[in-house]
N, C-alpha and C positions, 0 to 999 in steps of 0.2 A: 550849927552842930552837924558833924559827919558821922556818918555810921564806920564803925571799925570793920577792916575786910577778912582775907585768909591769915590766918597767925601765919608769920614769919617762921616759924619750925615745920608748918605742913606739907613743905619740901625739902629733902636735904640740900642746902646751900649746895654743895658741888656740882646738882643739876639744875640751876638756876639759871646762867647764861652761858654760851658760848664764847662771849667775849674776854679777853685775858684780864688778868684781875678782876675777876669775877666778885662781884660785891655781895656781901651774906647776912648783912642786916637789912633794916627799914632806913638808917641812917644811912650808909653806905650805899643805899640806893636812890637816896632823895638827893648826895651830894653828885651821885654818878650823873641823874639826870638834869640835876640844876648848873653844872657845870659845863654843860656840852650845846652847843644848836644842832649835832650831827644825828639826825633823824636816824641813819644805821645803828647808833649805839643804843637809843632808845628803844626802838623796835626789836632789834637782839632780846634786852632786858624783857621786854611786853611777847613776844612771842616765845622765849625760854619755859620750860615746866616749869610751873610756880606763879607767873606769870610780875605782877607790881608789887604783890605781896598785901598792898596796905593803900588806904584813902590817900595818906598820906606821899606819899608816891604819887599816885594818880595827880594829885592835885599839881604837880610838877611835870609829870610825862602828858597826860592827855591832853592838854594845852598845846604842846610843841606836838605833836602827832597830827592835830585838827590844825593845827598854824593860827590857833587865836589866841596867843598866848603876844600876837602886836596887836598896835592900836587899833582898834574896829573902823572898817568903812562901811559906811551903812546909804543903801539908795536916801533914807530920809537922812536929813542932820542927826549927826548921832551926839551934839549939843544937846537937841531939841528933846523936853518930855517925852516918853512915851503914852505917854496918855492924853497927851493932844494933838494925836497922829488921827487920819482919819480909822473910823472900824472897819475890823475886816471881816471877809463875807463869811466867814466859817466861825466865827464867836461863839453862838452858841452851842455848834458842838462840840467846839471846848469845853465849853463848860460843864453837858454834861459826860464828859466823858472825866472830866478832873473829879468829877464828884465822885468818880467810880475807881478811882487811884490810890495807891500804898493799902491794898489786900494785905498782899503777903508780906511786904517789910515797910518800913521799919519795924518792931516786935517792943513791945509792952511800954509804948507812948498812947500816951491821953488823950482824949479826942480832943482838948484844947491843941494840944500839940499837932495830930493830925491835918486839924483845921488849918492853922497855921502852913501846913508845908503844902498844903492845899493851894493853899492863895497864893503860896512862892510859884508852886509849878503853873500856875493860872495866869500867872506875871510874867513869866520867862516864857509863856508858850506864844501868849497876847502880843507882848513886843515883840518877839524873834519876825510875826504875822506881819505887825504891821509897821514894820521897818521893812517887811521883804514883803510887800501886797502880792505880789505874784505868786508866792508860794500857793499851792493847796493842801489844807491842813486833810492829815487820812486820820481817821479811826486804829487807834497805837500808836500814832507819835508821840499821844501821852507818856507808853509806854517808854520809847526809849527818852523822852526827856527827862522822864522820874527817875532813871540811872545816874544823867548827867546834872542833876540840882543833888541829888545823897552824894554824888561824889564830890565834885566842885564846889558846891552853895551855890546861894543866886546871882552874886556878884559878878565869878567867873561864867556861871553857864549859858547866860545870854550870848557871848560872842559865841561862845563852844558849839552852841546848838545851832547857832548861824552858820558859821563854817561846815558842823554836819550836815545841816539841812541844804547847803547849796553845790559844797564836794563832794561830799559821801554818800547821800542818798535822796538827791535831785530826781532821781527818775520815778520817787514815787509820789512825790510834791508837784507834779505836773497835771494841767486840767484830762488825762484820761487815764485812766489803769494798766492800756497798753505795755507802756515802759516798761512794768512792773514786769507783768506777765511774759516779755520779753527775756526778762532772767531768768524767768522758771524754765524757759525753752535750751536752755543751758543742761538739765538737770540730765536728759537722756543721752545726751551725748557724751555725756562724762559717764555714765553709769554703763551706757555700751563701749565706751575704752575698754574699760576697768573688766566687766562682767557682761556678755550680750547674752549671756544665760537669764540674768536676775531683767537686765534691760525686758527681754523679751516677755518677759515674766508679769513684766508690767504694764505693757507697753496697752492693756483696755483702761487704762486709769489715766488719766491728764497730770500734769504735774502740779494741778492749784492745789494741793492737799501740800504745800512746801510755802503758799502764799503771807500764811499768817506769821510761820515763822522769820521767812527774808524780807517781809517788811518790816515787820519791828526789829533787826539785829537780835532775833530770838527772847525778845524784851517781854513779850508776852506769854511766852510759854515756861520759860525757868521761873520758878518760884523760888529761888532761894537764893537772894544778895550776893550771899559770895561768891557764888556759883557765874551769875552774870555780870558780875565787873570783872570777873577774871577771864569773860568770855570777850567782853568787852574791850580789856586791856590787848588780845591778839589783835580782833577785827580793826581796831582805830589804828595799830600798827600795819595792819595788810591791806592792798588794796580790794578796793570795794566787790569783786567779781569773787573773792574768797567766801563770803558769805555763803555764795552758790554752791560753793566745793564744801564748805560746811555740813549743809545739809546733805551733798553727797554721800558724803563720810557716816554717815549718822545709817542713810539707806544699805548702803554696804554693812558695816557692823549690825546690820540686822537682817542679813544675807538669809539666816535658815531661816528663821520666823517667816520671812512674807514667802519663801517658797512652801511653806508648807496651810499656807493659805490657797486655794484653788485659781488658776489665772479668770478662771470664768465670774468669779465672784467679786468684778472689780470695785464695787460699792465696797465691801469690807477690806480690801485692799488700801482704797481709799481710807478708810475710817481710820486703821491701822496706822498709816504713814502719816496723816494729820495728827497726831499725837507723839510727842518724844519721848523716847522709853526713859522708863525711870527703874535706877537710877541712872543717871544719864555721866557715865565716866567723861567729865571735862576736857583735862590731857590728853586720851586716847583720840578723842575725835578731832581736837586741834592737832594735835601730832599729824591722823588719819587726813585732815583738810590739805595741810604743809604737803605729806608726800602727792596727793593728789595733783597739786600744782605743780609741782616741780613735773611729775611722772607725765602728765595729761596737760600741760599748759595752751589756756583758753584759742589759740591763735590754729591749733595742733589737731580741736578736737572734728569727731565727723559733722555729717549732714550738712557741712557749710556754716553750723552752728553761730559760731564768732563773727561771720559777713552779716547775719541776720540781725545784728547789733546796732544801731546808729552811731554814729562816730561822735556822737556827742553824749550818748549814755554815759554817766559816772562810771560804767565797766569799763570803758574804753580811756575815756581822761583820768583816771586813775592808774592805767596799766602802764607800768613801768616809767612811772612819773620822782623825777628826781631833784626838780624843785618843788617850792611849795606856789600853792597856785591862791586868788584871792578871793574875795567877795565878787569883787567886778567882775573878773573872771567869771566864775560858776552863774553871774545871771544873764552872763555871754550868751554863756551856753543854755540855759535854760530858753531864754528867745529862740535860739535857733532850733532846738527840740520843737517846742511851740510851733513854730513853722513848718517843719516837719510832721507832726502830727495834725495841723490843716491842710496839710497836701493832701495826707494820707487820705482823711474822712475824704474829701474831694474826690482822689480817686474812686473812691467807694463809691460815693451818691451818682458821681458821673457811669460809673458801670452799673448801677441799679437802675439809674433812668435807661441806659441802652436796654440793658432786659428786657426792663418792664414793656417799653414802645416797641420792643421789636418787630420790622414788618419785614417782609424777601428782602436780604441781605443785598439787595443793590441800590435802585437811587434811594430812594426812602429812608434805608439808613444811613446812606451820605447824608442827606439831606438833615435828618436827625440829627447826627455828628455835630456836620457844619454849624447846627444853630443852637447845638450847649457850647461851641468853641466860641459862636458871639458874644458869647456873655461870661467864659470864664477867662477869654484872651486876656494878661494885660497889658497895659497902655503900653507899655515898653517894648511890646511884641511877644513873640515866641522866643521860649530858649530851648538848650537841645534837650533838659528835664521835661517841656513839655511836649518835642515832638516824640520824646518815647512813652507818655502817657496816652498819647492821642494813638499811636500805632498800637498800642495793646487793645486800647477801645476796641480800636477798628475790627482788630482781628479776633474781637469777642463778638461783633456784630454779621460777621463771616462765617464764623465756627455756628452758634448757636441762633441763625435766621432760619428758616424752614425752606 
């Protein structure tokens, strides 16, 4: 059983899509999208005011949007049981996070019923895990999986959550939070385009107050169904760095409110933009997301923003991507993130050990150098990523020797 979405009349048909012959029913829209593989046309449809309109629809476009709408490739046999996969290390915070699922919708079902969509989303969360070991499950993936089992059922949403979990928001399924945080680093540079007044304005606040929302696809913060599969319906059509522009838009449309909050009082600043104002006009801030991009596009914006990205972030393999890409694919790249992010700690621990021993910047800290490079060399030699690791060392052992 699916839950029914936006009525079909709570937009006027004529702004519905852009595309000619613009379709004005549920029917007219499920043939539009059942008849096509041209991802532009679907997207059109999902990003238009009004947005799928209906479950029904959905169950047709979100498929081809995520690309699991073909056969699944799955790391284990996807023959094989799911439940005689081995377990995976995050189990039981699944579990208790499922326990704490469908608050606010579905509406005036029975806790038999409850229960029931409980153990679907518990199933779909479990397999998706342990077909893909490497994922890490966060705290709100519940959230956006419970969108995609009401829309889908549990049939379809196992691939769907596959495909999301490994194209669309791989970077916060990764063993560190970094990645994440990485996107929110997006938030000021777009806001200083737009406004270096409101930037400015803000600028004693960090942008995690944007954390809870861009990691759930705002999954966590809309309480009202309709509200967030219609939200839902743009984001699966745009790439993944819109999210970002999202939440831009959201800060802009609330331009007088945080100025007339004190720049000095950034805790309440904070509190403020951690919460989405309600009511929260849907259209207006997709509309406000769209011109965002178009006007400020990622590649455009200051501080070097966009360089600060990993070229394997889903902001980047998503951006302006015109085929569809796969399973294998996205855990391509999830490895090579992975590696990425042990460089990184590396560099770290390797510049915390130069600190910490520091002694007069001449042989002593060579000597130091030379005998963490014995042991982090590898076999295969130096490459020129590590002689530019080693010369930043060097030149911290320089700068900050006595």
């Amino acid at each position: 059983m699916r839950l029914s979405s936006i009525p079909s009349s709570a937009t006027p048909p004529h702004h519905r899509s852009p595309i000619d012959a613009s379709p004005t029913t549920v029917e007219d829209y499920i043939r539009a999208c059942s008849a096509t593989t041209d991802l532009t046309t679907i997207s059109a449809l999902s990003s238009a005011t009004g947005g799928l309109l209906d479950d029904r629809v959905r169950c047709v476009a979100w498929p081809k949007l995520l690309g699991s709408d073909v056969l699944p490739t799955h790391s284990a046999d996807p023959m094989l049981d799911w439940r005689f996969l081995p377990k995976h290390k995050d189990e039981d915070q699944v579990r208790l996070d499922v326990n704490r699922s469908f608050i606010y919708y579905p509406k005036n079902e029975s806790a038999q019923q409850l229960d029931r969509r409980k153990g679907e989303l518990s199933d779909v969360i479990t397999e998706v895990l342990r077909r893909h070991p490497s994922l890490c499950y966060f705290q709100g993936f519940h959230d956006i999986v419970q969108v995609i089992l009401l829309v889908l059922g549990k049939d379809l949403a196992v691939n769907a959550v596959s495909h999301l979990s490994l194209l669309r928001i791989r970077d916060f399924m990764l063993p560190s939070l970094s990645p994440s945080l990485a996107h929110l680093g997006l938030l000021p540079a777009i806001l200083y385009s737009v406004d270096a007044k409101l930037c400015q304005h803000l600028s004693g606040t960090q942008p995690f107050f944007a954390l809870a929302a861009t990691l759930t696809l705002y999954a966590h913060e809309i309480e009202d169904y309709g509200a967030i599969a219609r939200l839902f319906d743009f984001l699966l059509a745009e790439e993944a760095v819109v999210s970002v522009y999202v939440f831009a838009a959201i800060i802009l449309s609330r331009r007088r409110e945080l100025l007339e909050i004190p720049a000095d009082e950034p805790e309440m600043l904070h509190f403020t933009l951690s919460k989405l104002p309600r009511p929260l006009d849907m259209e207006h801030m997709i509309a406000g997301a769209k011109a965002l991009v178009l006007e400020h596009p990622p590649e455009q914006l200051p501080f070097r923003a966009w360089n600060k990205i990993s070229a394997y972030s889903v902001l980047k393999t998503t951006r302006g991507l015109s085929k569809r890409q796969t399973l294998l694919q996205g855990e391509a790249f999830f490895a090579k993130q992975v590696t990425q992010l042990h460089r990184s700690e590396l560099r770290q621990k390797l510049r915390l050990a130069v600190w910490q021993y520091r002694k007069p910047a001449g042989a002593v800290g060579l000597a130091l150098l030379i005998g963490l490079v014995s042991i982090w060399i590898p076999k295969g030699g130096l490459e020129a990523a590590h002689f530019n690791i080693l010369r930043k060392i060097w030149a911290t052992i320089r700068l900050r020797g006595p």
